[in-house]
PDB file of N, CA, C and O in Angstrom:
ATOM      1  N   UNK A   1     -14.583  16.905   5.344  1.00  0.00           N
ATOM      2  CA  UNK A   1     -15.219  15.616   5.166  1.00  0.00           C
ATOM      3  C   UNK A   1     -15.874  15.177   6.460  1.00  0.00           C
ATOM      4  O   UNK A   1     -15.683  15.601   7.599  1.00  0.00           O
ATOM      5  N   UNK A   2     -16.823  14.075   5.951  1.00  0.00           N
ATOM      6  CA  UNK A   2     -17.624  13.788   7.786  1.00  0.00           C
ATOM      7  C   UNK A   2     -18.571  14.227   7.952  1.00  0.00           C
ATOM      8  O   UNK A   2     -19.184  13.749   8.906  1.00  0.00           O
ATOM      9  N   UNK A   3     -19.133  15.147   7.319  1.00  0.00           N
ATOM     10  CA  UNK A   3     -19.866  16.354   8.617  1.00  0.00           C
ATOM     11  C   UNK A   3     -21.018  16.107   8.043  1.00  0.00           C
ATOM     12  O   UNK A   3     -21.864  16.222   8.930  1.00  0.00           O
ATOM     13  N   UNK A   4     -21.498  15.845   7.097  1.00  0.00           N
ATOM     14  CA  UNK A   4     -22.844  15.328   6.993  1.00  0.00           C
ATOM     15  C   UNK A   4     -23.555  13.732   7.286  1.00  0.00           C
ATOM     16  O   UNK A   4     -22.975  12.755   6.811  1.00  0.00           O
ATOM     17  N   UNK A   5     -24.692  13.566   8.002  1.00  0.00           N
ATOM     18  CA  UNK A   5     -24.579  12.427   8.326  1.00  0.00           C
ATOM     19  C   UNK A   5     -24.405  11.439   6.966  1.00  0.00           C
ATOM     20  O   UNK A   5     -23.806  10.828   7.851  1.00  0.00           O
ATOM     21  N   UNK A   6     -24.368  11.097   6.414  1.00  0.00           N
ATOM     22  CA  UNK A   6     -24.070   9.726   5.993  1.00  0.00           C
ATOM     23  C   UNK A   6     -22.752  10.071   4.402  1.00  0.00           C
ATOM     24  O   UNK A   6     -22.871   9.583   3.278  1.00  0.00           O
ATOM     25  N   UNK A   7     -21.837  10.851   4.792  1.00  0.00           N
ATOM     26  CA  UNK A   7     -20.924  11.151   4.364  1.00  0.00           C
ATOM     27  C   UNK A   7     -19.969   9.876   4.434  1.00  0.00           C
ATOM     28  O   UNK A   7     -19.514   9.224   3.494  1.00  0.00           O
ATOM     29  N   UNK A   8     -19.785   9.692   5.843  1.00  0.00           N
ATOM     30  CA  UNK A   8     -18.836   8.546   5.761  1.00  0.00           C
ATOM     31  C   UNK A   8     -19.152   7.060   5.081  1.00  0.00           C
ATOM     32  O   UNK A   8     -18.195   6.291   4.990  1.00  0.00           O
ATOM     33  N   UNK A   9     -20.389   6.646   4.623  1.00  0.00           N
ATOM     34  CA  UNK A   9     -21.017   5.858   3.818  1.00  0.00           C
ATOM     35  C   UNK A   9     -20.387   6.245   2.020  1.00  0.00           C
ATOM     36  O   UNK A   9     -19.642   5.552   1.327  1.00  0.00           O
ATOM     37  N   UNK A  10     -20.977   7.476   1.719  1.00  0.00           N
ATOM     38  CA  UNK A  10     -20.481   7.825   0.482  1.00  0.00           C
ATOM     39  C   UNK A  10     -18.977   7.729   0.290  1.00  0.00           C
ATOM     40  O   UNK A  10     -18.517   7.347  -0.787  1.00  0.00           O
ATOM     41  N   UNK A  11     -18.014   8.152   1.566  1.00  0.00           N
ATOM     42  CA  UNK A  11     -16.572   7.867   0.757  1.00  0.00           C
ATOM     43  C   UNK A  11     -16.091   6.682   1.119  1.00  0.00           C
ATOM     44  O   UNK A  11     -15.103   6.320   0.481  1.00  0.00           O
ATOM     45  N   UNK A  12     -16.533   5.876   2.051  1.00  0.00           N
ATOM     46  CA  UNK A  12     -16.445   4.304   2.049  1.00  0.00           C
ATOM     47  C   UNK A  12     -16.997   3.554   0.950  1.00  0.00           C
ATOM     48  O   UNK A  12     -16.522   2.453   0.669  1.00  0.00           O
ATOM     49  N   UNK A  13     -18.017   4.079   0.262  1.00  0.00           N
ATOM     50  CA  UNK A  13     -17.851   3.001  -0.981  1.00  0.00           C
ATOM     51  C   UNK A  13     -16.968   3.951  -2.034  1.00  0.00           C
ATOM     52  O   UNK A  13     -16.512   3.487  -3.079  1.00  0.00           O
ATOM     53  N   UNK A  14     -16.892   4.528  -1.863  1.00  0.00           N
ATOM     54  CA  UNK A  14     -16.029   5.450  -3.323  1.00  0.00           C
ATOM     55  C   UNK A  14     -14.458   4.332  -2.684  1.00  0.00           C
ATOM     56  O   UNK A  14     -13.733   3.825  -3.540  1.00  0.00           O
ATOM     57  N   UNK A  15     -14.226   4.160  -1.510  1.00  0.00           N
ATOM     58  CA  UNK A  15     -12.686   3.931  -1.466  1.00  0.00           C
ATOM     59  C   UNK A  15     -12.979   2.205  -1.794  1.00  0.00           C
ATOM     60  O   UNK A  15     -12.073   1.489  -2.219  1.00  0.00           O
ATOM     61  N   UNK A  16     -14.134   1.777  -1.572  1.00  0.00           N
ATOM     62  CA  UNK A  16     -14.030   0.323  -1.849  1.00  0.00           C
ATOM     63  C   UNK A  16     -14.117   0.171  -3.221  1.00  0.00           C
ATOM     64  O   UNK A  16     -13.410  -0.821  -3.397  1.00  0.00           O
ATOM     65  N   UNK A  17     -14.418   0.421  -4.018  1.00  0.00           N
ATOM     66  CA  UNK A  17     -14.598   1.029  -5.476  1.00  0.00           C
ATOM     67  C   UNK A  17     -13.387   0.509  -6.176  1.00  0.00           C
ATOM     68  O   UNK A  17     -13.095  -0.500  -6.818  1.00  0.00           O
ATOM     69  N   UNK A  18     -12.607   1.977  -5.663  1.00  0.00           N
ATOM     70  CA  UNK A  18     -11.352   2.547  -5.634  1.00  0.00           C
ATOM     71  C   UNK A  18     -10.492   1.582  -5.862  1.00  0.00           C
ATOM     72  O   UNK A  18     -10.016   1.390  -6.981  1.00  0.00           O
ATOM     73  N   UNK A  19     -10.177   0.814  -4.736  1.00  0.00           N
ATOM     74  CA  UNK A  19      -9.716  -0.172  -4.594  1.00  0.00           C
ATOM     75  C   UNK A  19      -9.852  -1.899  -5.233  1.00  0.00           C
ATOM     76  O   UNK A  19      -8.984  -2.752  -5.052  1.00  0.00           O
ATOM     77  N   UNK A  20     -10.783  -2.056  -5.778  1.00  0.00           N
ATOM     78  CA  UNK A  20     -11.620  -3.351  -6.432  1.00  0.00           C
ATOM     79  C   UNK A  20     -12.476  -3.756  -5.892  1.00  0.00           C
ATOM     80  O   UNK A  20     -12.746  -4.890  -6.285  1.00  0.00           O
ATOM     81  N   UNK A  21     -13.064  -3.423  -5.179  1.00  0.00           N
ATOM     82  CA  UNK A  21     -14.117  -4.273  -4.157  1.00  0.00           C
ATOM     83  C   UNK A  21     -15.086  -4.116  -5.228  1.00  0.00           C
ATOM     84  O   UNK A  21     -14.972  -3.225  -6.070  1.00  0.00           O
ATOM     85  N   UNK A  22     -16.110  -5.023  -5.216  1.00  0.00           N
ATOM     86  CA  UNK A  22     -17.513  -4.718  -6.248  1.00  0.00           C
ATOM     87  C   UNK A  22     -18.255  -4.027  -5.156  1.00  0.00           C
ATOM     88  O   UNK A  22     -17.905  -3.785  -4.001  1.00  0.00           O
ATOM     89  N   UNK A  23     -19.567  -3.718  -5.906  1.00  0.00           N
ATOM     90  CA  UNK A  23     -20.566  -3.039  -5.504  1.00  0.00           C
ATOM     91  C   UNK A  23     -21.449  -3.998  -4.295  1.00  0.00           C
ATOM     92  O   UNK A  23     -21.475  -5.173  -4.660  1.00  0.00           O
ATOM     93  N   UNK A  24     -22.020  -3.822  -3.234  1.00  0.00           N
ATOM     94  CA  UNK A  24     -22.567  -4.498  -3.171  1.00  0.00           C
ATOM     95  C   UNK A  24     -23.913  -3.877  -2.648  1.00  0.00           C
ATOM     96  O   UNK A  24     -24.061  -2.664  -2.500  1.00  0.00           O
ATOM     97  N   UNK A  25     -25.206  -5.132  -2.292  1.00  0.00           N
ATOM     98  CA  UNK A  25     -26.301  -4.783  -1.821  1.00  0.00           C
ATOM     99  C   UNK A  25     -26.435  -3.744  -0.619  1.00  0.00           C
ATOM    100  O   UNK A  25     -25.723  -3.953   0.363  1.00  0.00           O
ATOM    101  N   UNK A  26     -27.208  -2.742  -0.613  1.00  0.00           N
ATOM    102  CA  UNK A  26     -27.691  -1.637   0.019  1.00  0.00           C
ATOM    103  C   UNK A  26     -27.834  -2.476   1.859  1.00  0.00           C
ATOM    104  O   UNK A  26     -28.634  -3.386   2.076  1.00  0.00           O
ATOM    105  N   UNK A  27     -27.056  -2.007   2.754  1.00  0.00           N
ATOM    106  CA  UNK A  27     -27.018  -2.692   4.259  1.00  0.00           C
ATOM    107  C   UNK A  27     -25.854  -4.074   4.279  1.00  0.00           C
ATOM    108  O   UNK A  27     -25.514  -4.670   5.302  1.00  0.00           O
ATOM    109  N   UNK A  28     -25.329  -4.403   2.742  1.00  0.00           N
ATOM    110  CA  UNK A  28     -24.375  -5.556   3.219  1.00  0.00           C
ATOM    111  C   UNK A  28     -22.740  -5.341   3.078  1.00  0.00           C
ATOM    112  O   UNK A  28     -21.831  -6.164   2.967  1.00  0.00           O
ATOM    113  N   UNK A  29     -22.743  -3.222   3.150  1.00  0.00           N
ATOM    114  CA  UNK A  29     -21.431  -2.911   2.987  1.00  0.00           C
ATOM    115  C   UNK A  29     -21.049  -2.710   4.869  1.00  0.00           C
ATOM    116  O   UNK A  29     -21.795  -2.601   5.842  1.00  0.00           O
ATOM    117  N   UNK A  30     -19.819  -2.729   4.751  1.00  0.00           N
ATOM    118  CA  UNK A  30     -19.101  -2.978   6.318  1.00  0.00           C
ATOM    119  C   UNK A  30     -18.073  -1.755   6.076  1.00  0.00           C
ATOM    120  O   UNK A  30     -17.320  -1.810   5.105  1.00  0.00           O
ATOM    121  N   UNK A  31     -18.037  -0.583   7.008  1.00  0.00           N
ATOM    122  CA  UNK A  31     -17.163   0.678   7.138  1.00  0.00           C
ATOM    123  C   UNK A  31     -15.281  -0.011   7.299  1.00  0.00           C
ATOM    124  O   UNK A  31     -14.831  -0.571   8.298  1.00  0.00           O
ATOM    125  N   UNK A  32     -14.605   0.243   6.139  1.00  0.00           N
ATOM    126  CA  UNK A  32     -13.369   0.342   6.005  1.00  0.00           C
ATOM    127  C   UNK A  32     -12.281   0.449   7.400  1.00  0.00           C
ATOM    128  O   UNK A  32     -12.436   1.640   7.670  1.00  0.00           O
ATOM    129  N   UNK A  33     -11.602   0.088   8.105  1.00  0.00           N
ATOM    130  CA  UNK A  33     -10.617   0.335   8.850  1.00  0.00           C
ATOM    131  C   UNK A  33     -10.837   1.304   8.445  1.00  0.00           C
ATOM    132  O   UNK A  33     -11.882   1.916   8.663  1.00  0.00           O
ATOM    133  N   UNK A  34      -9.647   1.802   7.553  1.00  0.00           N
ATOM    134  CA  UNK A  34      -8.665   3.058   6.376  1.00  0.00           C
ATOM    135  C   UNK A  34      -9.960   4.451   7.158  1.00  0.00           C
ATOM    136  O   UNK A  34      -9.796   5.477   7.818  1.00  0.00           O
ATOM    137  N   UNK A  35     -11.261   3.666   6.564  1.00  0.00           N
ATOM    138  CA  UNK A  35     -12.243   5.245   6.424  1.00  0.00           C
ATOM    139  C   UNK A  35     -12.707   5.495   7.923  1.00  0.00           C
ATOM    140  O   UNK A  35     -13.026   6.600   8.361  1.00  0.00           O
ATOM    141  N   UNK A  36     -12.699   4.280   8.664  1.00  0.00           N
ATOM    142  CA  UNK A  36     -12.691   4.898  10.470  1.00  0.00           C
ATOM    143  C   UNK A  36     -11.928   5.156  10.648  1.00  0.00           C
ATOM    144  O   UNK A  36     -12.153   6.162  11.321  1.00  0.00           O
ATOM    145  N   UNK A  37     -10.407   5.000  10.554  1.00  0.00           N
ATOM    146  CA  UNK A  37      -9.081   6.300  11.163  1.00  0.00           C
ATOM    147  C   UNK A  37      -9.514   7.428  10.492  1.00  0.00           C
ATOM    148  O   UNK A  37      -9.850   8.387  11.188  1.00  0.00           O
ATOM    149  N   UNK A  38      -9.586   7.532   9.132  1.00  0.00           N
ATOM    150  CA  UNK A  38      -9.885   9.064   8.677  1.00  0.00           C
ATOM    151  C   UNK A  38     -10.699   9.811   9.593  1.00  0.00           C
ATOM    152  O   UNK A  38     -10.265  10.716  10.305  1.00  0.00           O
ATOM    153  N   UNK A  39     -12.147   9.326   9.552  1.00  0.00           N
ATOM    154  CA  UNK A  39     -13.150  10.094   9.780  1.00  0.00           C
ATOM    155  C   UNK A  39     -12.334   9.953  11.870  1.00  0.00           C
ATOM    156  O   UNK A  39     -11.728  11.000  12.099  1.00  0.00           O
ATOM    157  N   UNK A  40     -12.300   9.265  12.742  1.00  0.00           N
ATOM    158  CA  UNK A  40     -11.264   9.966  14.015  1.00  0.00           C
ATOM    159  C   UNK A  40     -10.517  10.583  13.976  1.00  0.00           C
ATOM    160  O   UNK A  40     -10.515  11.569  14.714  1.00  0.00           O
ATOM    161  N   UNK A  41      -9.535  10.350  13.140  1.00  0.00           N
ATOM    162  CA  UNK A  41      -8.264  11.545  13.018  1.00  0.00           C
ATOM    163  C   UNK A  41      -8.775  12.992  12.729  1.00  0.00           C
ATOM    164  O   UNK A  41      -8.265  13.984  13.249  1.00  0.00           O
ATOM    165  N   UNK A  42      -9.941  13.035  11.762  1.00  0.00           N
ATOM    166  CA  UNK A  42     -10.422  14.525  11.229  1.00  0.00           C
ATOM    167  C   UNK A  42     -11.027  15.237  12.642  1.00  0.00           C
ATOM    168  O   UNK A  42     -10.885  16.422  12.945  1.00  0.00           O
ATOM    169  N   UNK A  43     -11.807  14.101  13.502  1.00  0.00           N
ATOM    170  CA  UNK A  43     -12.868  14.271  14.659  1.00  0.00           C
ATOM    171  C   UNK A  43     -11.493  14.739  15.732  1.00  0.00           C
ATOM    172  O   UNK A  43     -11.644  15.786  16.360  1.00  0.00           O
ATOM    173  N   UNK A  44     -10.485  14.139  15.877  1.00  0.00           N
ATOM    174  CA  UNK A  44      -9.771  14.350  16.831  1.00  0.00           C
ATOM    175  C   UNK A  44      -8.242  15.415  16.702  1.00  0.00           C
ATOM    176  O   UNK A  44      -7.695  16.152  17.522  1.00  0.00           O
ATOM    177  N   UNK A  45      -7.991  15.130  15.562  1.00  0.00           N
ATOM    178  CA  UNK A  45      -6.476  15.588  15.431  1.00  0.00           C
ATOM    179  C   UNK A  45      -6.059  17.162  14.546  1.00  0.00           C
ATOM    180  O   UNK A  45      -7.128  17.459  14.013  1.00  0.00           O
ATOM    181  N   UNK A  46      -5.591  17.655  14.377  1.00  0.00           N
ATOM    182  CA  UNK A  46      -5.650  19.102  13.769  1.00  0.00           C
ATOM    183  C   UNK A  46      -4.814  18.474  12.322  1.00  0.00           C
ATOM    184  O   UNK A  46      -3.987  17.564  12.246  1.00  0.00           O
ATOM    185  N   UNK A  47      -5.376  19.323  11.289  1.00  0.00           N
ATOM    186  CA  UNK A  47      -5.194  18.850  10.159  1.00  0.00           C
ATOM    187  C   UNK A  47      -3.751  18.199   9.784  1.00  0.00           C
ATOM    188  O   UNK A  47      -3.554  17.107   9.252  1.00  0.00           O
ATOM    189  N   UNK A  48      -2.911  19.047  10.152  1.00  0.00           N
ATOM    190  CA  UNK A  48      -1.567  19.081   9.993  1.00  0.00           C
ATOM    191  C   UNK A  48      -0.799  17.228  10.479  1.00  0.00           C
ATOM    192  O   UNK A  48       0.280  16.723  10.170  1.00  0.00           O
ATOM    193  N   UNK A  49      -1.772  16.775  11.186  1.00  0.00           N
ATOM    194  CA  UNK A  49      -1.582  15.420  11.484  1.00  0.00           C
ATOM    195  C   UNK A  49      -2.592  14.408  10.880  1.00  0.00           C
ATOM    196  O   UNK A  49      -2.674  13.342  11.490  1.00  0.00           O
ATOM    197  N   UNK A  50      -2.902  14.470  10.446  1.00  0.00           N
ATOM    198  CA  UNK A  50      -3.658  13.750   9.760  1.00  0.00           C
ATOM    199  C   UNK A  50      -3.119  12.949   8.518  1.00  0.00           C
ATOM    200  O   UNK A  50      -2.419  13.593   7.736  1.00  0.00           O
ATOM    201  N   UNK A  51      -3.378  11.517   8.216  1.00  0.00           N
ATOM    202  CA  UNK A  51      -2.840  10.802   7.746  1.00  0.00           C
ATOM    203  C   UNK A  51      -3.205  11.339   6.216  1.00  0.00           C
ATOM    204  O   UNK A  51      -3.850  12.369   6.022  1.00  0.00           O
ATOM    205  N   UNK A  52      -2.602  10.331   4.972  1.00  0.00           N
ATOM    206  CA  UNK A  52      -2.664  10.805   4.036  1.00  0.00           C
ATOM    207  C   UNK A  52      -3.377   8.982   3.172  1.00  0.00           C
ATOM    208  O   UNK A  52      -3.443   7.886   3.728  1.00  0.00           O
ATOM    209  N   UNK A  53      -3.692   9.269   2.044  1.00  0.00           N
ATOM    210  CA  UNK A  53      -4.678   8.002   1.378  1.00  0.00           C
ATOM    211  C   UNK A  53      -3.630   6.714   1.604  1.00  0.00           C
ATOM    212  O   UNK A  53      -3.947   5.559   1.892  1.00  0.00           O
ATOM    213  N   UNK A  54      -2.136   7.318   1.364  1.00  0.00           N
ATOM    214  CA  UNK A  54      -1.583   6.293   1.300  1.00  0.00           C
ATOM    215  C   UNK A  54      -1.417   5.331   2.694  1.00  0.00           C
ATOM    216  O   UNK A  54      -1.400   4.102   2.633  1.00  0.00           O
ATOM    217  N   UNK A  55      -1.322   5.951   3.713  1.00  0.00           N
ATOM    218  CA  UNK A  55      -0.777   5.391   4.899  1.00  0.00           C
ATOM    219  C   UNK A  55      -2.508   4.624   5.141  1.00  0.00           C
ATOM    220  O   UNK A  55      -2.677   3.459   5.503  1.00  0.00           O
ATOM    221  N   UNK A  56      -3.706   5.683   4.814  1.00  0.00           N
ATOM    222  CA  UNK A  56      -4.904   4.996   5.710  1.00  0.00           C
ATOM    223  C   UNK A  56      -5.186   3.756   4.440  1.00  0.00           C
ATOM    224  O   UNK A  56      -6.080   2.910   4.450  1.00  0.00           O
ATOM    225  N   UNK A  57      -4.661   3.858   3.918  1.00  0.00           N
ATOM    226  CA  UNK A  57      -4.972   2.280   2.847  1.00  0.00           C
ATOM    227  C   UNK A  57      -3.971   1.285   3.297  1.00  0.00           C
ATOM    228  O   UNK A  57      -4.073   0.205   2.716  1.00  0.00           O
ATOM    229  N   UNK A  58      -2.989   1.374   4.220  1.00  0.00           N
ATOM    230  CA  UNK A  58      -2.223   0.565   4.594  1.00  0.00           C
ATOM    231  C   UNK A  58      -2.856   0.114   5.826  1.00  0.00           C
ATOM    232  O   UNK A  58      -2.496  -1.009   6.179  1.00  0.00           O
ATOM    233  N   UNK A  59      -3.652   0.661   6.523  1.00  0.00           N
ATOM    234  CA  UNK A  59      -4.412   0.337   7.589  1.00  0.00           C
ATOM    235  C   UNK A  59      -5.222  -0.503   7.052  1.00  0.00           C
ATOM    236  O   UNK A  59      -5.355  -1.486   7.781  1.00  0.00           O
ATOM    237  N   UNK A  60      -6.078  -0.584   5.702  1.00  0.00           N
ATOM    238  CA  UNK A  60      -6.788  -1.246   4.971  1.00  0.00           C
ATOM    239  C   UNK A  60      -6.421  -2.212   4.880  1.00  0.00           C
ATOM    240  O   UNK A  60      -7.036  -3.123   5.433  1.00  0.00           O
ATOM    241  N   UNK A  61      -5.131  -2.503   4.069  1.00  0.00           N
ATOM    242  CA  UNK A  61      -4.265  -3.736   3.685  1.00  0.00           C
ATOM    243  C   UNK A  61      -4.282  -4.686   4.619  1.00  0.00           C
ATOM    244  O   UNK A  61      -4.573  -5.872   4.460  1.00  0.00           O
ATOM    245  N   UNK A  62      -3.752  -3.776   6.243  1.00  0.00           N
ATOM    246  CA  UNK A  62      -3.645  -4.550   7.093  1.00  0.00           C
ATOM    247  C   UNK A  62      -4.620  -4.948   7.569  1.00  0.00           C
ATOM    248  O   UNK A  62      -4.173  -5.538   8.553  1.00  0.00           O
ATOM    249  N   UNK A  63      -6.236  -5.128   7.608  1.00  0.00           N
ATOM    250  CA  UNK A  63      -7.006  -5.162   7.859  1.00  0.00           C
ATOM    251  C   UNK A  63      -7.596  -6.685   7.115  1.00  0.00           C
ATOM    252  O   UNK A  63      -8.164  -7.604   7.705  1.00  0.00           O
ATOM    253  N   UNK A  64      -7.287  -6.608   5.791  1.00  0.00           N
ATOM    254  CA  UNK A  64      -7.799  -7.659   5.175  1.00  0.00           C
ATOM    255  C   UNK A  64      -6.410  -8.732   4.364  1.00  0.00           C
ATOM    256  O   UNK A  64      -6.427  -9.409   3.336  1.00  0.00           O
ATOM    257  N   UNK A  65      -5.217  -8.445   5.479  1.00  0.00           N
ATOM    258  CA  UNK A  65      -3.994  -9.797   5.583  1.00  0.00           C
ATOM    259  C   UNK A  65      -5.362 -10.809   5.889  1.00  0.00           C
ATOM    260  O   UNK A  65      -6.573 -10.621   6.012  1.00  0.00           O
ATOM    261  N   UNK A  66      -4.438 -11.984   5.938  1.00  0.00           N
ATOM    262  CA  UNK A  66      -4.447 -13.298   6.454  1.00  0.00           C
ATOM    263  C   UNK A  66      -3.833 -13.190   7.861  1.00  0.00           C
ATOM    264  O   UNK A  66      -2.661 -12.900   8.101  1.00  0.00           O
ATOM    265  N   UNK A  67      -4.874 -13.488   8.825  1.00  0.00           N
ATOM    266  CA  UNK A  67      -4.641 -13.608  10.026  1.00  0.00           C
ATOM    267  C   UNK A  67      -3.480 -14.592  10.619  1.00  0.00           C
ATOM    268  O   UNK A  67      -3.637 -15.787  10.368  1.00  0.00           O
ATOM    269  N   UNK A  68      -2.486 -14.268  11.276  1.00  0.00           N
ATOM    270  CA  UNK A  68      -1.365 -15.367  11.669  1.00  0.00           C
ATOM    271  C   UNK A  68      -1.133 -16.217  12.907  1.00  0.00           C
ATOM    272  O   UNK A  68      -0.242 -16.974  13.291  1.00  0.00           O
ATOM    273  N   UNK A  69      -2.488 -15.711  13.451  1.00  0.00           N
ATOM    274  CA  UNK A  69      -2.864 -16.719  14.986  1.00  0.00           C
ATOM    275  C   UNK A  69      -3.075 -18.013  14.761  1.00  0.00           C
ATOM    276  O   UNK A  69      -3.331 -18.769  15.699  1.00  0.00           O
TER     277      UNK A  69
END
């Protein structure tokens, strides 16, 4: 995964999808937490470490809490 340029576009909306997000207008989607650890971890880490859907959707989750500051 990744390796073509605009790969990480295609599985960022497949995971917003995925998840319930609607569709939205062409330039007013914003790259996932969840799908920037993926696409670093793949860039940096050897497979065998690499997270799995469940944990990088928890990065997600945590991403779109309610802030507690």
């Amino acid at each position: 995964m990744f390796q073509a340029p605009d790969e990480t576009a295609h599985i960022d909306a497949t995971v917003h999808l995925a998840t319930g997000a609607p569709w939205v207008a062409p330039g007013e989607m914003h790259v996932l937490n969840a799908v920037q650890a993926a696409a670093a971890q793949q860039a940096t880490l050897p497979k065998s470490e690499w997270s799995d859907f469940a944990e990088l959707l928890g990065v997600l989750r945590a991403s779109r809490a309610p802030s507690t500051r």
